[in-house]
N, C-alpha and C positions, 0 to 999 in steps of 0.2 A: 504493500500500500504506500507505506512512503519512497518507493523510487516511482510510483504510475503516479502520485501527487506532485513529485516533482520535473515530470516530463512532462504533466498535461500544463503546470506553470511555465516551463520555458514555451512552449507551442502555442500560448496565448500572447508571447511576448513579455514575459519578467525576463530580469536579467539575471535575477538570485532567488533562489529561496530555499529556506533554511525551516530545520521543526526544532521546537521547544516544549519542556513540558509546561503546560498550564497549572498547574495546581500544587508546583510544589514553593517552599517559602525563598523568600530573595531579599536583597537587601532595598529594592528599591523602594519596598512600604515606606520604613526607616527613613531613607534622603525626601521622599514626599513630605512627611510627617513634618519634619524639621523646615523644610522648605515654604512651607504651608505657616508654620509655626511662627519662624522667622519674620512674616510679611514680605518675604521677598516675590509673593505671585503680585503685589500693585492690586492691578484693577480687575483681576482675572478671577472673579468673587466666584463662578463657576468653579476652581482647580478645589476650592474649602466646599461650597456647598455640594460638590460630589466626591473628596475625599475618602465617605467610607468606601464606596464602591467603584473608585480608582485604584485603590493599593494593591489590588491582587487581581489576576483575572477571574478566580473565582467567586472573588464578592460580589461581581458584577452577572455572573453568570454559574452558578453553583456547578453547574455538569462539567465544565472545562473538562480536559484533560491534556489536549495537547493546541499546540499553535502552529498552525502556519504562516511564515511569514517570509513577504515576498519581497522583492526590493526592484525599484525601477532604475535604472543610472539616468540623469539630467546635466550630464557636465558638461560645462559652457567651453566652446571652440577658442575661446580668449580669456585670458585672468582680469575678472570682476575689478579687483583692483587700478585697472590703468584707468578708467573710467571715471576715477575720481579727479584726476587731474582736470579734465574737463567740465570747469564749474559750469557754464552753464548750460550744462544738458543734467538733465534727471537723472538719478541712477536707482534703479528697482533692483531688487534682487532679483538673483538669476532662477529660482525657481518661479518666479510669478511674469518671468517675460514670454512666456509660452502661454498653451491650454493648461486650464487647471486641473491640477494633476490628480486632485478627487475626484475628478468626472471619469476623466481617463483609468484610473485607477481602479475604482469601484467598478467598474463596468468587466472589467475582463476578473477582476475578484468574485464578482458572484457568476460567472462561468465556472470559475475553477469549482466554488463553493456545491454548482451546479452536478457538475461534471462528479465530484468526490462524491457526495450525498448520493446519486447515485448507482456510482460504483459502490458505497460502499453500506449503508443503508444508517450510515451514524447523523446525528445532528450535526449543525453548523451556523455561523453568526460568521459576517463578515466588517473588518474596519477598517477606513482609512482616515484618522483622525478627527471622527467624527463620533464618538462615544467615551465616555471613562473609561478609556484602556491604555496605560504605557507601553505605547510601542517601540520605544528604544532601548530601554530596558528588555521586553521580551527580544528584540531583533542581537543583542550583545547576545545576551542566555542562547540563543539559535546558530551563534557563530558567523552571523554574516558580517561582524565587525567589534569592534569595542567601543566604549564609551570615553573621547577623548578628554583633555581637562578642559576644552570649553564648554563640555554634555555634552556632546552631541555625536552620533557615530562615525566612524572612520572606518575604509575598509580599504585591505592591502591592493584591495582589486583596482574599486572605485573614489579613491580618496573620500571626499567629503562629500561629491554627489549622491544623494540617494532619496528618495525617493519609498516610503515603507505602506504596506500593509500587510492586515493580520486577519487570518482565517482561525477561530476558535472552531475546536470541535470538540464532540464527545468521546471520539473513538480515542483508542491508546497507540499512539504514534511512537518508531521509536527515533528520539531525540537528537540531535546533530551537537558534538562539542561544542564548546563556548570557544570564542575566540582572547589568544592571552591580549596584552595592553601591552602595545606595541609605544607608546609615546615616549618613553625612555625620560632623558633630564631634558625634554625639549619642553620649552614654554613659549614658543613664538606668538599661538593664538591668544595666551596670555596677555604678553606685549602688547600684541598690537589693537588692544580694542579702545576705541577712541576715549569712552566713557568709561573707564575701569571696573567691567562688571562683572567680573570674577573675583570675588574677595578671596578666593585658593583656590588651587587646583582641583579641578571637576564640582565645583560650584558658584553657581551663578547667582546673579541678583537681577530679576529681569527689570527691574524699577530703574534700573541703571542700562537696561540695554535698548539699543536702536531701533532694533526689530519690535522688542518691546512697545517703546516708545513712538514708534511711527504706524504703526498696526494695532497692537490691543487698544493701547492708552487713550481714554474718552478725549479727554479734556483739553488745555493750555501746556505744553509740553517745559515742564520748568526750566528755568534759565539759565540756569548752569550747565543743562546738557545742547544749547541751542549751537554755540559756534561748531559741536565735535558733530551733527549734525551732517555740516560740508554740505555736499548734495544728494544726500539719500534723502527719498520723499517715500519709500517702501521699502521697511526690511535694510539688512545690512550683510555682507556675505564676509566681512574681513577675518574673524577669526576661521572661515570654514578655507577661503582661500589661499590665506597663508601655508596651511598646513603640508609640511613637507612631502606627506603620501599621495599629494596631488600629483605627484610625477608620473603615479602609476597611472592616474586617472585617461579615464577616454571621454573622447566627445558625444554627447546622446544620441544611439541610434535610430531613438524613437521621435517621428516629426514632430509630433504635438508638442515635445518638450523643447522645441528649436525657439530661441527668440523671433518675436512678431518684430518687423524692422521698427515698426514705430513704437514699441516698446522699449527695443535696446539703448534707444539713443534720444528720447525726446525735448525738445527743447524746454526749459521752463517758461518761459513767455509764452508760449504756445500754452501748456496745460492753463495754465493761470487766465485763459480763456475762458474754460469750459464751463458751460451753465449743467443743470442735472441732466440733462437729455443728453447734450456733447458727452457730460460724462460718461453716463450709460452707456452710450454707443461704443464710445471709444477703448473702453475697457469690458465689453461684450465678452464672453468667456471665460475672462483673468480672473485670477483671486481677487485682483486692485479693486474689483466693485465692490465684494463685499467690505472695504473697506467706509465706502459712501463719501461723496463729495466733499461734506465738511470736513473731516479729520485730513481728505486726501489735499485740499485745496491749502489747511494750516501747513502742511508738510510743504508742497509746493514757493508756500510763501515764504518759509523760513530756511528754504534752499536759494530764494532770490535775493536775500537779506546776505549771503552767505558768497554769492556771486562774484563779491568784487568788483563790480559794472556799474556803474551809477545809469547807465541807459536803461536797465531793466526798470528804474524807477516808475515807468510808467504803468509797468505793469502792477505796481506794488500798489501803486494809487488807486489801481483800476480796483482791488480786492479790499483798499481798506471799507469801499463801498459796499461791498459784500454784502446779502441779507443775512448771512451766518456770522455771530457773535465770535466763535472761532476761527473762522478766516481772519476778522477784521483784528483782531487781538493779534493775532499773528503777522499780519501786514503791517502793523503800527512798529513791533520789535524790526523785521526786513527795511523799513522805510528808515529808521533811527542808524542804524546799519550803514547802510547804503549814501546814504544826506545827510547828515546831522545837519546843515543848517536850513534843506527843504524841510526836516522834519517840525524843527523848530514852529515854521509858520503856519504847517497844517494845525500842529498841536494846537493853535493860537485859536484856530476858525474852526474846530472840529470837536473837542474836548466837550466847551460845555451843550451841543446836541446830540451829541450820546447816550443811548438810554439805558446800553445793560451797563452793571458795575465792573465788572470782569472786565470790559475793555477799557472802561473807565481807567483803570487800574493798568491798564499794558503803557496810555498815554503817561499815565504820573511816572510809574517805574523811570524813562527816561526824561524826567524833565525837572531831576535834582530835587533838592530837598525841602526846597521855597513851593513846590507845584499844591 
């Protein structure tokens, strides 16, 4: 059963997959718990409210017994990194310049789930980050990689690209070694993350990370993390690209995961256009929609603030008009930025017709201690 499980996953198009057992104990309850504990999930009030029945695959689904889990590669033809050099174009992460990889994903998962049930007449449940399940933790336990110091998995094959889902089943599969921890005294992902949000190795604070902050995070993105920002308006890949076992890595063979051109390289002037509908259209498939205009438009703004170009200025004016409170908050810091002495005279003519406080509040921030 597990060599026809893992031939009918290559013949749908995985690139790995790997069995674990489901039900036995692991440490990753433990780093949940504490992680949770910490407040270092932020805004992510979800990771505490389904806590008991994230910690184990069994809490979530008592029959577990074993996991499949599959792995797609998405590595990008170019390292993520050079891209930042070029302020002013947008930089997304390289998993969301493609099709999004839940659709993709899930679609040929419940074939497999299809296809197993049956051949083999056991239950089955299928994820792809879409339920209280860790699936990097089971994907380390499965062997298709280990869990690097910046979390997140690394494989000898794939480097950092990858791409995970997870077939839960009832039947008794037999299990694939775990993979050892190949990272050695290497700490580059460490280094290199802009907003230092790894207090140590193989723990994170996501209240301190990019991804974090330009994706979950509701709100005004505080201001301390605004300069290390640069030009990511989606996600951040630096500590996944750094990593040295990207040597090994290959380009994805799968199209959907290919960047969309107008994804890879967008202008910020351009986005800082979009009304809801442009939006919509223009991020049709991407993950970037469920992210929604506002949160996407603040990030936008605080990549043009970040620019270095005083000509974007136009654009920055265009959004402090914004009907969204968090656009306009976030244009006021880009235009301070960017002018300090245009910002000066908006502040003059624009402060007191303002009605929320919050942006109330982004004017005074820059305009000293007398404001």
């Amino acid at each position: 059963r597990e060599d026809a499980v893992k031939r009918s996953a290559r013949a749908l198009g995985f690139d790995q997959v790997k069995i674990a057992r489901a039900d036995e104990p692991w440490d990753a309850e433990a780093h949940l718990r504490r992680f949770v504990e910490l407040g270092r999930h932020g805004d992510m009030d979800w990771m505490a409210t389904t806590q008991e029945r994230r910690v184990r695959p069994t809490a979530m689904w008592p029959d577990a017994r074993s996991a499949v889990v599959v792995a797609s590669n998405y590595g990008p033809a170019r390292n993520p990194l050079e891209r930042l050099a070029h302020k002013e174009l947008g930089h997304i992460s390289v998993y969301a310049q493609g099709s999004d990889y839940h659709d993709v994903m899930k679609k040929r998962l419940k074939r497999l789930a299809r296809i197993f049930a049956e051949e083999t007449g056991a239950e089955v449940k299928v994820f792809v980050d879409t339920a209280p399940l860790m699936e990097k933790p089971l994907a380390e336990k499965s062997g298709l990689g280990w869990r690097g110091k910046h979390t997140n998995l690394v494989s000898r094959e794939f480097g950092s690209w990858l791409f995970l889902g997870v077939m839960l089943t009832a039947a008794e599969l037999r299990a694939d070694a775990a993979e050892a921890d190949h990272c050695g005294a290497c700490r580059a992902c460490l280094d290199i993350c802009p907003t230092q949000a790894f207090p140590a190795p193989y723990e994170l604070d996501a209240r301190r990370c990019i991804s974090y902050l330009t994706i979950e995070h509701k709100g005004p993105i505080p201001l301390e993390f605004r300069d290390a920002l640069a030009n990511r308006i989606y996600g951040c890949d630096d500590c996944l690209a750094i990593c040295p076992w990207n040597k090994f890595a290959k380009t994805a063979r799968e199209q959907a995961f290919h960047p969309r051109i107008e994804l890879s390289a967008p202008m910020l002037i351009d986005l800082a256009l979009l009304d809801e509908a442009a939006f919509r259209a223009f991020f049709a498939g991407s993950p970037v929609k469920r992210l929604g205009r506002a949160r996407f438009l603040r990030n936008v703004a605080l990549a043009l603030g970040n620019c270095e170009d005083e000509s974007a200025m136009s654009a920055v004016e265009r959004l402090l008009d914004d009907d969204e409170p968090l656009v306009r908050g976030a244009a006021i810091w880009a235009a301070g930025k960017l002018a300090p002495a245009r910002f000066a005279a908006l502040r003059a003519t624009r402060i007191d017709h303002e009605t929320d406080e919050d942006v109330r509040a982004e004017w005074r921030a820059f305009a000293g201690p007398d404001a």
